[in-house]
Backbone atoms as SQL, in Angstrom:
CREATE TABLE atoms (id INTEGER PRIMARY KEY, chain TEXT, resi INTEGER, resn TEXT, atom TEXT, x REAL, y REAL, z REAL);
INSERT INTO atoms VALUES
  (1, 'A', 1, 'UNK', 'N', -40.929, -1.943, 67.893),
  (2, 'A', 1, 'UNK', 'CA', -41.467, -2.400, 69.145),
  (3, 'A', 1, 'UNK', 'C', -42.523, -1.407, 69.620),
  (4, 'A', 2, 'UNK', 'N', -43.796, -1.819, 69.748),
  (5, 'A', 2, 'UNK', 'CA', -44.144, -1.065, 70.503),
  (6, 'A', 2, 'UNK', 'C', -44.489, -0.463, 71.893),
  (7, 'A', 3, 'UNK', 'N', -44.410, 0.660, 72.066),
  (8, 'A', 3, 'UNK', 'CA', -43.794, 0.991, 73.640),
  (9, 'A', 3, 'UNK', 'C', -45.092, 1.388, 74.367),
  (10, 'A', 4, 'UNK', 'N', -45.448, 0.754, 75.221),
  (11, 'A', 4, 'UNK', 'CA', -46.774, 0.372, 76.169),
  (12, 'A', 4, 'UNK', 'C', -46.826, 2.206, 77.194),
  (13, 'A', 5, 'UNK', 'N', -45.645, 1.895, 78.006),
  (14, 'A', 5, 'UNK', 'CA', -45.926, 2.769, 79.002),
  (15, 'A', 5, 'UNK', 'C', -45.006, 4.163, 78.752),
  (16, 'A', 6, 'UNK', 'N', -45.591, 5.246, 78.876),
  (17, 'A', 6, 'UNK', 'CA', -46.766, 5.693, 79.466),
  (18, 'A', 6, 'UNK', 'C', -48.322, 6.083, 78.986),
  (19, 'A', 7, 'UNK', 'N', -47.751, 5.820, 77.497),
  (20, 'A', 7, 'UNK', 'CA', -49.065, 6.505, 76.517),
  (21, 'A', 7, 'UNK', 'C', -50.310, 5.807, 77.130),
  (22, 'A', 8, 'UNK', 'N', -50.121, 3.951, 76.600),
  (23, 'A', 8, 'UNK', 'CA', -51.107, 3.368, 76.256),
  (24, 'A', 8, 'UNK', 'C', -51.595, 2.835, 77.802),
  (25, 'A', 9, 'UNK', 'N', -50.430, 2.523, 78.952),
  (26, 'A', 9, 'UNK', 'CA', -51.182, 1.991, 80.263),
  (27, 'A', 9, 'UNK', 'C', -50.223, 2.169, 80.577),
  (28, 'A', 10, 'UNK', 'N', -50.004, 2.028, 82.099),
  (29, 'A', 10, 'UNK', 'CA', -49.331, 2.654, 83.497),
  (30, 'A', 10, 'UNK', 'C', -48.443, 1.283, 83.307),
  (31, 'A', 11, 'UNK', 'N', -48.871, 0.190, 82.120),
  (32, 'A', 11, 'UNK', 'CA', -47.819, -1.259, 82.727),
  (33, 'A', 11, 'UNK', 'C', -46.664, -1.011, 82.670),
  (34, 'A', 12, 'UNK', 'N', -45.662, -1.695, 83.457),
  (35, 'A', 12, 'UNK', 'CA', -44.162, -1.373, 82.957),
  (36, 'A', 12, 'UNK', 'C', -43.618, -2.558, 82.446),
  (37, 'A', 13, 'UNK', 'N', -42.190, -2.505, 82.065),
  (38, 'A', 13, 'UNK', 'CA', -41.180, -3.497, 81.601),
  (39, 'A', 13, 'UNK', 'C', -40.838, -4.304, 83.322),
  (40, 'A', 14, 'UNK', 'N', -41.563, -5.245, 83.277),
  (41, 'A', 14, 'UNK', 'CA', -41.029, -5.508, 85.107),
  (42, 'A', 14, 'UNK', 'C', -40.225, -6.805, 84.481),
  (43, 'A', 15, 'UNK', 'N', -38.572, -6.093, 85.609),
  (44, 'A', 15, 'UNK', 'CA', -37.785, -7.277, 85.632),
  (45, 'A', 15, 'UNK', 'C', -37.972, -8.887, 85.823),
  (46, 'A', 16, 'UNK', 'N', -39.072, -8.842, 86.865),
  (47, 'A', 16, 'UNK', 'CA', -38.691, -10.262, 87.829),
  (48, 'A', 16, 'UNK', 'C', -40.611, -10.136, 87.855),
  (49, 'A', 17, 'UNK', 'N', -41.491, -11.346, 88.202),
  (50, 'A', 17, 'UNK', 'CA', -42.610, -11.410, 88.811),
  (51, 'A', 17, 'UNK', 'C', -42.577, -11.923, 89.875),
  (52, 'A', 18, 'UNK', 'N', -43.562, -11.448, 90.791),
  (53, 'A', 18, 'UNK', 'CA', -43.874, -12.034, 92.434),
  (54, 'A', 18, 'UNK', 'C', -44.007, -13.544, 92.151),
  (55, 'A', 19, 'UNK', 'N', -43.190, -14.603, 92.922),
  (56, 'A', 19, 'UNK', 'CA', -44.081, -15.586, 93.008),
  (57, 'A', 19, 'UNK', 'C', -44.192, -16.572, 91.489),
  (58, 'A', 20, 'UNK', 'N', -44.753, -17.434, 91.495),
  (59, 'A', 20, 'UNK', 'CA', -45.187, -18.408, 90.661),
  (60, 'A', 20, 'UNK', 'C', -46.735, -18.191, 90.365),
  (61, 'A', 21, 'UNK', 'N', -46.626, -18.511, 88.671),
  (62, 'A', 21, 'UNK', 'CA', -47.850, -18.162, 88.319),
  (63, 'A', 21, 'UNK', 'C', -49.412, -19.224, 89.414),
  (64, 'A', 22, 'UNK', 'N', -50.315, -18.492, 89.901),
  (65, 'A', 22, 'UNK', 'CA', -51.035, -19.635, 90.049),
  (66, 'A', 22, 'UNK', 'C', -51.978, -20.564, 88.990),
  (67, 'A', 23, 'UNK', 'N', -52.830, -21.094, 89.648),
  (68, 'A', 23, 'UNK', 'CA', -54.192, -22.003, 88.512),
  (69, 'A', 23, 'UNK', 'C', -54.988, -21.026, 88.020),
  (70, 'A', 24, 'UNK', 'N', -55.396, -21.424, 86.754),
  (71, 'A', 24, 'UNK', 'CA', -56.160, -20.591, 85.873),
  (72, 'A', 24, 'UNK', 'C', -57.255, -20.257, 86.470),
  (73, 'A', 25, 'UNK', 'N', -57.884, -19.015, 86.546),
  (74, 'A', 25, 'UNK', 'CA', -59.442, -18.863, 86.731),
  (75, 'A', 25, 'UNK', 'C', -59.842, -17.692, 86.389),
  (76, 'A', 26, 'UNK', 'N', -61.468, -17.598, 86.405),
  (77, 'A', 26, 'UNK', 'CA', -62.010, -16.582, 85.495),
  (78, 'A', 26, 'UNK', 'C', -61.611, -15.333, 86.471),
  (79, 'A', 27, 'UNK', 'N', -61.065, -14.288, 86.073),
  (80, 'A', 27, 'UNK', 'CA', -61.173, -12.777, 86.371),
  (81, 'A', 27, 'UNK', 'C', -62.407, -12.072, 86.911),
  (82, 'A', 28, 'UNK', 'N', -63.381, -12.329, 86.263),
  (83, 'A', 28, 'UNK', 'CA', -64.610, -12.000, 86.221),
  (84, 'A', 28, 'UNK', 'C', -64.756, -10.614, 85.657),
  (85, 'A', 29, 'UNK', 'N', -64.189, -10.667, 83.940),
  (86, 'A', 29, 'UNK', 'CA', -64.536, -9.584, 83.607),
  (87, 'A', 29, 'UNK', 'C', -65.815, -9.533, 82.102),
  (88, 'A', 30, 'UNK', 'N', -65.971, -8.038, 82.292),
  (89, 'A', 30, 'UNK', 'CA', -67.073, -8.052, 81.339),
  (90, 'A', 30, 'UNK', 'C', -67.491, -9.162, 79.920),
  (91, 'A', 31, 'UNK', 'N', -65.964, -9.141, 79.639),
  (92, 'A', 31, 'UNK', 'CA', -65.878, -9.998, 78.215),
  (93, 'A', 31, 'UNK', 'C', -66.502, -11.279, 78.351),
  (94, 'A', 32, 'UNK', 'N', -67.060, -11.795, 79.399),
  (95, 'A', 32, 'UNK', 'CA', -67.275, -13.133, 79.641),
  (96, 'A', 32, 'UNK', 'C', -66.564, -14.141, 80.177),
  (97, 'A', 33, 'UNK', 'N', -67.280, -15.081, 80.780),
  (98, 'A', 33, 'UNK', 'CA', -65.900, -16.256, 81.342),
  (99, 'A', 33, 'UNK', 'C', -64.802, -16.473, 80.439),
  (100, 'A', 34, 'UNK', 'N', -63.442, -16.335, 81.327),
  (101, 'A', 34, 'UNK', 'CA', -62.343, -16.631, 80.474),
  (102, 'A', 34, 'UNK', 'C', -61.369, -17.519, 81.135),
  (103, 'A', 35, 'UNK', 'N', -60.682, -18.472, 81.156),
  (104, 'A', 35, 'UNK', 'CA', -59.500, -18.968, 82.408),
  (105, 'A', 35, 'UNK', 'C', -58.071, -17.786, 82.050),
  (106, 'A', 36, 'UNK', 'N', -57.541, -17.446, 82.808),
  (107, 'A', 36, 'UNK', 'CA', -56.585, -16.284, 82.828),
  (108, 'A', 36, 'UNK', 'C', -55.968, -16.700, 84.004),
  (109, 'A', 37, 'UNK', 'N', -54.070, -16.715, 84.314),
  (110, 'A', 37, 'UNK', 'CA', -53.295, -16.503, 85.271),
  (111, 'A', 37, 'UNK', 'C', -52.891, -15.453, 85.889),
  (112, 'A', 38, 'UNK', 'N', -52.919, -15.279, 86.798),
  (113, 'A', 38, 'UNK', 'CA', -52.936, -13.735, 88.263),
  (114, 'A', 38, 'UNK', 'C', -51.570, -13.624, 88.109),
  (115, 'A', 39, 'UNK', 'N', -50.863, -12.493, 87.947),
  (116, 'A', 39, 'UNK', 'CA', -49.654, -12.365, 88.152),
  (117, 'A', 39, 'UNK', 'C', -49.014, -10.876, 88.569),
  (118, 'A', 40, 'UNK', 'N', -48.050, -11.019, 89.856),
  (119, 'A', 40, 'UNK', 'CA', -48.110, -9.658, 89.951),
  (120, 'A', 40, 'UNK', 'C', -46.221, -9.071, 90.347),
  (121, 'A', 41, 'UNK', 'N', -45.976, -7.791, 89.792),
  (122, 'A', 41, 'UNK', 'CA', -44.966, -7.554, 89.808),
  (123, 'A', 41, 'UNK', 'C', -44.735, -5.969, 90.517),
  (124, 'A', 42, 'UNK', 'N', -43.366, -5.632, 90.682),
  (125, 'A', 42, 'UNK', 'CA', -43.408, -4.070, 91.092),
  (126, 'A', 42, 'UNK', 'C', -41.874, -3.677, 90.374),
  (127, 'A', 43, 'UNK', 'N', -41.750, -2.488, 90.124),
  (128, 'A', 43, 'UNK', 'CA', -40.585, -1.771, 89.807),
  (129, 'A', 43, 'UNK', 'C', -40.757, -0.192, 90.860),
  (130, 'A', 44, 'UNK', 'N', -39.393, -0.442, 91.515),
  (131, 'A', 44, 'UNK', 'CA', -39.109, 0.667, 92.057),
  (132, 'A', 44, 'UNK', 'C', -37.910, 1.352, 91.318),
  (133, 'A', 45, 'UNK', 'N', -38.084, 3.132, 91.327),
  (134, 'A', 45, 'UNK', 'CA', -36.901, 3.954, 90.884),
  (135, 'A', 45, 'UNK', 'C', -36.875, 4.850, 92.072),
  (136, 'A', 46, 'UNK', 'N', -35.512, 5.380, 92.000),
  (137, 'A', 46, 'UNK', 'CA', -35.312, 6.317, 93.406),
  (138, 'A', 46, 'UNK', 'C', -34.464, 6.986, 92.975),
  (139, 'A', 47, 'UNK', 'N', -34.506, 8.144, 93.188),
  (140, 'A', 47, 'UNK', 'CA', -33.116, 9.411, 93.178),
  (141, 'A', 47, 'UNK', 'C', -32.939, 9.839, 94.501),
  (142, 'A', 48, 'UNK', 'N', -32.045, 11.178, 94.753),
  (143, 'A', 48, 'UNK', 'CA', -32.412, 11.261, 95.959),
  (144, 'A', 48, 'UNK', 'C', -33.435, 12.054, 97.004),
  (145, 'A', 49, 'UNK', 'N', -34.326, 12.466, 95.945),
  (146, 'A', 49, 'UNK', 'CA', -35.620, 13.671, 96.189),
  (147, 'A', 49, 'UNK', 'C', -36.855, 12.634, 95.962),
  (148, 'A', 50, 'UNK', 'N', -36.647, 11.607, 95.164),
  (149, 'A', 50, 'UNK', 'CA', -37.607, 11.211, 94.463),
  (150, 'A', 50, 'UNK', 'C', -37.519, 9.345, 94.678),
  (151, 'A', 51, 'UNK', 'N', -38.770, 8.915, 94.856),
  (152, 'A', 51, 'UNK', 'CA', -38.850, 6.893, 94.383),
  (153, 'A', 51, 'UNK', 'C', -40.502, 7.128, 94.041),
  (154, 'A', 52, 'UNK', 'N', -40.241, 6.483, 92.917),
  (155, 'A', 52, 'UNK', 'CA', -41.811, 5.666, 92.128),
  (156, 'A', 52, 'UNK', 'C', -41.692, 4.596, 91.911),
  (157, 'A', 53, 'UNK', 'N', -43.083, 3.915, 92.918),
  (158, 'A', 53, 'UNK', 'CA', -43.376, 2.322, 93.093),
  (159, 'A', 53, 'UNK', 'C', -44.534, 2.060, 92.094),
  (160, 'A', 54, 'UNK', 'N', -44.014, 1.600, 91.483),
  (161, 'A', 54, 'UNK', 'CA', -44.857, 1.023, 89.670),
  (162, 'A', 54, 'UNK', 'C', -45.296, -0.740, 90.603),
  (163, 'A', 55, 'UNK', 'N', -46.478, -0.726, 90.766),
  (164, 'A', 55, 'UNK', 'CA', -46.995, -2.151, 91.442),
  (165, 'A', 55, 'UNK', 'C', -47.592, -2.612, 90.410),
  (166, 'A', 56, 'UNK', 'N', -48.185, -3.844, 89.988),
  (167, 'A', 56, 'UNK', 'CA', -49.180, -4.552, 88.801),
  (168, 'A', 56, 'UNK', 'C', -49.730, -5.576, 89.504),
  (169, 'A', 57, 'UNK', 'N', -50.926, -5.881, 88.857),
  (170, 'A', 57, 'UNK', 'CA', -51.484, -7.195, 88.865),
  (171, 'A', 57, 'UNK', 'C', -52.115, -7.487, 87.757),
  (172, 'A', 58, 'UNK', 'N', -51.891, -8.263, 86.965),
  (173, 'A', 58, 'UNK', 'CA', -52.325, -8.945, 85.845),
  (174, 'A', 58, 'UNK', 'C', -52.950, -10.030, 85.775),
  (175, 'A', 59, 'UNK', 'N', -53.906, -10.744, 84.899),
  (176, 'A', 59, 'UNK', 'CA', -54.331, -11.699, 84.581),
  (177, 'A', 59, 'UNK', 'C', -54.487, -12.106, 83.373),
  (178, 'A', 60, 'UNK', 'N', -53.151, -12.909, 82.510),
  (179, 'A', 60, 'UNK', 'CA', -53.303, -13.368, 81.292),
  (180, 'A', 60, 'UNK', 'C', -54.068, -14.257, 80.918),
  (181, 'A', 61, 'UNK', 'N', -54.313, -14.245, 79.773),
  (182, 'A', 61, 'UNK', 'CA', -55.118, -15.118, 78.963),
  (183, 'A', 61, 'UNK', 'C', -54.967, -15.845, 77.677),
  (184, 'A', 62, 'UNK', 'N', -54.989, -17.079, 77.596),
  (185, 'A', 62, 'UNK', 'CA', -54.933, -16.593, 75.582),
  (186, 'A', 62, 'UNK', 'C', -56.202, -17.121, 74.750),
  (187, 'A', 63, 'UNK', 'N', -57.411, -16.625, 76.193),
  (188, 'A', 63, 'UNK', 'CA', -58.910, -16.330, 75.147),
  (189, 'A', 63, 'UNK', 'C', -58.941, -14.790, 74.818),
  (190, 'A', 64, 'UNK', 'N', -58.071, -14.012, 75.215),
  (191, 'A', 64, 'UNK', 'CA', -58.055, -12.636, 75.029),
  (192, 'A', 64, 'UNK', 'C', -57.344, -12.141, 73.905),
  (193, 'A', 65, 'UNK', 'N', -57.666, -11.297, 73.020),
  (194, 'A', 65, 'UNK', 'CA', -56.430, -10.508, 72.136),
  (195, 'A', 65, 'UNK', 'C', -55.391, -9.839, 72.902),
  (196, 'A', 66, 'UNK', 'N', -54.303, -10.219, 72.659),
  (197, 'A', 66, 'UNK', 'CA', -52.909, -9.917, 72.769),
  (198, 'A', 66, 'UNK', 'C', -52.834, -10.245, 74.399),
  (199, 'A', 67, 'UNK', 'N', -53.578, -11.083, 75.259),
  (200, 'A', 67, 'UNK', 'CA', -53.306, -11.735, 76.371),
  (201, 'A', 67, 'UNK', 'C', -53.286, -11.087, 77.432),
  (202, 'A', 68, 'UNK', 'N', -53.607, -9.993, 77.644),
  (203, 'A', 68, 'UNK', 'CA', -54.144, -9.288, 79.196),
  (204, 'A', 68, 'UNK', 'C', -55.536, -9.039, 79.182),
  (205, 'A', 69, 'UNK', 'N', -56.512, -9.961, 80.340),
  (206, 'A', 69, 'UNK', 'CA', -57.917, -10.595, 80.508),
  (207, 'A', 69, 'UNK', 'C', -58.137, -8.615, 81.133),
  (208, 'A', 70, 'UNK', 'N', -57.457, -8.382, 82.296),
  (209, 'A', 70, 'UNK', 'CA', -57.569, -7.559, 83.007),
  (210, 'A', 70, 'UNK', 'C', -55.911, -7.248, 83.779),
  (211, 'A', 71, 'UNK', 'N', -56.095, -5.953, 84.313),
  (212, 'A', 71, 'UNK', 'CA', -54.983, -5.244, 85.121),
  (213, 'A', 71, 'UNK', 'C', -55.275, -4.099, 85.503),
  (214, 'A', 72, 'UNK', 'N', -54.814, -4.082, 87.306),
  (215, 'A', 72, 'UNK', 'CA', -54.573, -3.291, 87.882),
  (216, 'A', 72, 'UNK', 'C', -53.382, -2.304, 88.329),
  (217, 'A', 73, 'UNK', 'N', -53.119, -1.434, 87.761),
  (218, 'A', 73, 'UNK', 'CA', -51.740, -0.504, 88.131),
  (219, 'A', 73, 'UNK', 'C', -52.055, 0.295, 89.629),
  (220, 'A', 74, 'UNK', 'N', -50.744, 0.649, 89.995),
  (221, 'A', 74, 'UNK', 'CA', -50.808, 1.609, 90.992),
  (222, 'A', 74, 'UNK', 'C', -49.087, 2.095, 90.942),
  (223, 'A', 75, 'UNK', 'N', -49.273, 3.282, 90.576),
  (224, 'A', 75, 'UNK', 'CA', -47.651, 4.282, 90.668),
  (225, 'A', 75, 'UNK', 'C', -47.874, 5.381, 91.837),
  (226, 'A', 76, 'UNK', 'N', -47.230, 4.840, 92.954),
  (227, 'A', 76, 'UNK', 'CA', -46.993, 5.586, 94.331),
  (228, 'A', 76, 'UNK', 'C', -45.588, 6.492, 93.892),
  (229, 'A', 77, 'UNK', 'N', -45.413, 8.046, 94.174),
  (230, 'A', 77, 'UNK', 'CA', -44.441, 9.123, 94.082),
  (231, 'A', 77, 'UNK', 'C', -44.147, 9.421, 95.688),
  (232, 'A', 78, 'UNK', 'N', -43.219, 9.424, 95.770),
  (233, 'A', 78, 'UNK', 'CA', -42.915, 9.985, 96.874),
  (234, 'A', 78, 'UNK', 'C', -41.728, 11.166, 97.140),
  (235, 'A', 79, 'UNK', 'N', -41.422, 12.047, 98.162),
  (236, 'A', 79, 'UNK', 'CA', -40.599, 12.813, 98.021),
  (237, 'A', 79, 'UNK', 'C', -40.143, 13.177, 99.462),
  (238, 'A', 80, 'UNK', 'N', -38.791, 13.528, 99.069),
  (239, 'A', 80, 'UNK', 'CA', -38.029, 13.826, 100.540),
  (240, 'A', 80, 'UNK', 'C', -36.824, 15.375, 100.040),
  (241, 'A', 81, 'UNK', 'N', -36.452, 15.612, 100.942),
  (242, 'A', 81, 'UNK', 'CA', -35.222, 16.860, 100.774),
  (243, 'A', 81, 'UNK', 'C', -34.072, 15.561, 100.583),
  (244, 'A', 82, 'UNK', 'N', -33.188, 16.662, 99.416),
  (245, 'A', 82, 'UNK', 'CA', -32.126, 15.457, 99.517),
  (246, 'A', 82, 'UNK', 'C', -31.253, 14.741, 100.649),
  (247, 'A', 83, 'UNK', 'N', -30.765, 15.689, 101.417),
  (248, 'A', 83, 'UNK', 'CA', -30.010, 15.659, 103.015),
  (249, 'A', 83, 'UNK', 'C', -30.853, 14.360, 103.623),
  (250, 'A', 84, 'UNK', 'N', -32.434, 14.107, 103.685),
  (251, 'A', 84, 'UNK', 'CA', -32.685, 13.370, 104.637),
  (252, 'A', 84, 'UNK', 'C', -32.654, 11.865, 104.216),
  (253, 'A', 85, 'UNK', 'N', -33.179, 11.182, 105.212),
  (254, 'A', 85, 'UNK', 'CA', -32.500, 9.691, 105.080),
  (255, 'A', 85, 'UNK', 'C', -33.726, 9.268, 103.995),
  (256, 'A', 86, 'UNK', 'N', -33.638, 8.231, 104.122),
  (257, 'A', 86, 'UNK', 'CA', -34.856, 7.127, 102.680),
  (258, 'A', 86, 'UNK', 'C', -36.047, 7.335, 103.533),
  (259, 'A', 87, 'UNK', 'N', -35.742, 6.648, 104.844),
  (260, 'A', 87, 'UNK', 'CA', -37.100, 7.144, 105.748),
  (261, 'A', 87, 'UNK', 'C', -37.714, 7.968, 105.683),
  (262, 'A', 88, 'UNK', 'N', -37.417, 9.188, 105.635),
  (263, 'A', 88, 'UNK', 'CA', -38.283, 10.818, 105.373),
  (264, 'A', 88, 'UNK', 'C', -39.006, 10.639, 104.014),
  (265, 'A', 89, 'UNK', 'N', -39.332, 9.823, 102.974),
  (266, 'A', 89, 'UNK', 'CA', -39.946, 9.942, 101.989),
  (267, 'A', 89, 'UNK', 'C', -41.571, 9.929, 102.252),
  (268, 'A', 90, 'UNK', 'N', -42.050, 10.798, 101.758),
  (269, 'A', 90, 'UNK', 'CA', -43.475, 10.768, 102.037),
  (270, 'A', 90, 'UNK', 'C', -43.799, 10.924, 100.712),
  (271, 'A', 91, 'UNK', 'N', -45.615, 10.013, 100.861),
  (272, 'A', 91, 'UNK', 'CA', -45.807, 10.184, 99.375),
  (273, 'A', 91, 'UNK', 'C', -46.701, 11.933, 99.548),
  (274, 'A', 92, 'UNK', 'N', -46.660, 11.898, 97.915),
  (275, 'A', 92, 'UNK', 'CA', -47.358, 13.060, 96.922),
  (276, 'A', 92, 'UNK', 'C', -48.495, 12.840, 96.024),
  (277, 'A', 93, 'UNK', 'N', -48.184, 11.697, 95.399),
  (278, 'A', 93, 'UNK', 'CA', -49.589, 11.234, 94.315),
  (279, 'A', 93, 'UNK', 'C', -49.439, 9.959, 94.664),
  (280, 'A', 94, 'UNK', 'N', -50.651, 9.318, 94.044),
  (281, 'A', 94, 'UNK', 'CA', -50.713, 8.378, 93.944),
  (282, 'A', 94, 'UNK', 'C', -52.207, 8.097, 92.052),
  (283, 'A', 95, 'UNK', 'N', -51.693, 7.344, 91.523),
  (284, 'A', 95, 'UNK', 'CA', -52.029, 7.118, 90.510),
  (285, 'A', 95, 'UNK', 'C', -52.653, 5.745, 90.325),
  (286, 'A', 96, 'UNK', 'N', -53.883, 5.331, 90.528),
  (287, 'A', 96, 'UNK', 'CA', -54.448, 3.789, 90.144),
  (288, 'A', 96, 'UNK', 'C', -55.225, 3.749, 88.494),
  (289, 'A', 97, 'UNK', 'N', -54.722, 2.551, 88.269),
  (290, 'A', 97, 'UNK', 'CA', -54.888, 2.311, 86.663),
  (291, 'A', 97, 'UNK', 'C', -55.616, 0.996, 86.783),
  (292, 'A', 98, 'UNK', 'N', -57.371, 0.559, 86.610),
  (293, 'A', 98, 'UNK', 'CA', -57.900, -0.702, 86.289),
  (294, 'A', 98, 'UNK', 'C', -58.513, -0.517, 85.108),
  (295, 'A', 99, 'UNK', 'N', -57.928, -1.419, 84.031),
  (296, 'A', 99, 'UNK', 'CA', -58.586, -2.065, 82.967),
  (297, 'A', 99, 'UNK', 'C', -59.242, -3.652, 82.179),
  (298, 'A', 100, 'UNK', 'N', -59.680, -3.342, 81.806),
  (299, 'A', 100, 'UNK', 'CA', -60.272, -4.843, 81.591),
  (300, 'A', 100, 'UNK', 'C', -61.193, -5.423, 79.998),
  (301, 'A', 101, 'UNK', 'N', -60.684, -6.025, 79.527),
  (302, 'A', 101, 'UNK', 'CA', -61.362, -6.900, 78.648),
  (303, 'A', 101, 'UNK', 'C', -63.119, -6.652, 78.376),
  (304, 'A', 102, 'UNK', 'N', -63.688, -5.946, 76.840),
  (305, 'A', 102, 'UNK', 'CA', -64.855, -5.788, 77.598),
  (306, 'A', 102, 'UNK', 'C', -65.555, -6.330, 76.264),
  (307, 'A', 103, 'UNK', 'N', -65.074, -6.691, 75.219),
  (308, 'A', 103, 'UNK', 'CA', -65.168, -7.485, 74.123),
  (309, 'A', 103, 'UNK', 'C', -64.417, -7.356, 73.145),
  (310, 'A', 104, 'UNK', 'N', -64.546, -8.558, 71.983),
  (311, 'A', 104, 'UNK', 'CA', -63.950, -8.987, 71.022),
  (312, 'A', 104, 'UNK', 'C', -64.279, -8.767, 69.418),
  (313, 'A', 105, 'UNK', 'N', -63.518, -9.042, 68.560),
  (314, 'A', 105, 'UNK', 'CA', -64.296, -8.811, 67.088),
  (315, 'A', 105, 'UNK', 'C', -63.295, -9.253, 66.293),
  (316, 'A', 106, 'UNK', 'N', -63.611, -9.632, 65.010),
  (317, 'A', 106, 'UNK', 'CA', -63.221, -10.477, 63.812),
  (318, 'A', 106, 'UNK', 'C', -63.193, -9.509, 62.650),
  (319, 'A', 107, 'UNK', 'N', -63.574, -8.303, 62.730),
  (320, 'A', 107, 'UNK', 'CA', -63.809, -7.480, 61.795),
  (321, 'A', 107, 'UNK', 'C', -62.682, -6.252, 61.810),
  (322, 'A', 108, 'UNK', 'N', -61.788, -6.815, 62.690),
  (323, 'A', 108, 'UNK', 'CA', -60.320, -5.249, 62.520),
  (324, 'A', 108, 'UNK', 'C', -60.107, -4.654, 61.167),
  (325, 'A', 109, 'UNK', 'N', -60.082, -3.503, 60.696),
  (326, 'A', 109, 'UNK', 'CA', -59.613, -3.236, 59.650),
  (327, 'A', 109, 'UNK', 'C', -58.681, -1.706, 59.870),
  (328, 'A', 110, 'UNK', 'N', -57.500, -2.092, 59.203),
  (329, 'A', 110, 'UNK', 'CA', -56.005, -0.754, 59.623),
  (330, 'A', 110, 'UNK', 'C', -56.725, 0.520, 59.242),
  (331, 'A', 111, 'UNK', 'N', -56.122, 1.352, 59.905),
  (332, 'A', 111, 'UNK', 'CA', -56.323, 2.844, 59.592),
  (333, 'A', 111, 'UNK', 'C', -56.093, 2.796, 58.244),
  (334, 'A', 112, 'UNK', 'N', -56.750, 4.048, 57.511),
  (335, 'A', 112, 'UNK', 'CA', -56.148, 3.921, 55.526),
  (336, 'A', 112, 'UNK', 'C', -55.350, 4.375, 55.390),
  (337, 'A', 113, 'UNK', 'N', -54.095, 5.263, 56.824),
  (338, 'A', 113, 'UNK', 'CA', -52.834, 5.777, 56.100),
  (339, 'A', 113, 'UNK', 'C', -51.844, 4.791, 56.650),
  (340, 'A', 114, 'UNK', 'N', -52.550, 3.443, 56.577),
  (341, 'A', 114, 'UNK', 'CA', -51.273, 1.825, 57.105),
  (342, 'A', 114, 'UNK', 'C', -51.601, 1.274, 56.125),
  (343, 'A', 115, 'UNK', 'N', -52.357, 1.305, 55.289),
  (344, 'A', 115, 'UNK', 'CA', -53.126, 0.379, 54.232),
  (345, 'A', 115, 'UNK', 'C', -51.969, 0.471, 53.125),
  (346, 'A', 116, 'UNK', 'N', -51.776, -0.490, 52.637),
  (347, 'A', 116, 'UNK', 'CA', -50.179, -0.538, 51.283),
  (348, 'A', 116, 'UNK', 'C', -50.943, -0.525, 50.459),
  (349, 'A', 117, 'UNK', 'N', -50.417, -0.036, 49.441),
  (350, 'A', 117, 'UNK', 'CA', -50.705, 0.388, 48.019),
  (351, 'A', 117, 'UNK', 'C', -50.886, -0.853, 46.998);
């Protein structure tokens, strides 16, 4: 399997998505008109010093390779003393991640140490 986050993008494994997908429409990204569905999710983690809000917005496609047209991340950190309530969390970083589709090709060829003998 390969494992997306954190190497390759900020996306996560999100349980549940916001909402129902809506109607297709173009993103408006570099790659050219594409129809793609908006979809957006969040994962929260919390200890008791610590919560990171992993937010997304996506727009699939399947004029795109491997089906994300474009996406926006955002991982909010926040921090509190343990003693105080959830309320006292204030954030610390904040991390935004936009990528996007910027062209295509027919010509892939594997690295030569994937290439079989």
């Amino acid at each position: 399997m390969l494992q997306v986050y954190p190497v390759l993008s900020l996306l996560q494994h999100y349980r549940q998505w916001d909402g129902d997908a809506g109607q297709p429409a173009d993103p408006g990204i570099e790659l050219g008109p594409v129809e793609a569905t908006n979809r957006a999710a969040s994962l929260i983690v919390e200890s008791r010093q610590f919560r990171s809000t992993n937010s997304a917005e996506i727009w699939l496609s399947k004029d795109v390779p491997f089906g994300l047209a474009k996406w926006k991340v955002t991982v909010l950190r926040e921090e509190k003393d343990r003693v105080e309530p959830r309320s006292a969390f204030q954030p610390v970083s904040e991390l935004i991640e936009e990528m996007e589709a910027h062209e295509t090709g027919k010509d892939a060829q594997p690295f030569p140490e994937f290439r079989a003998n």
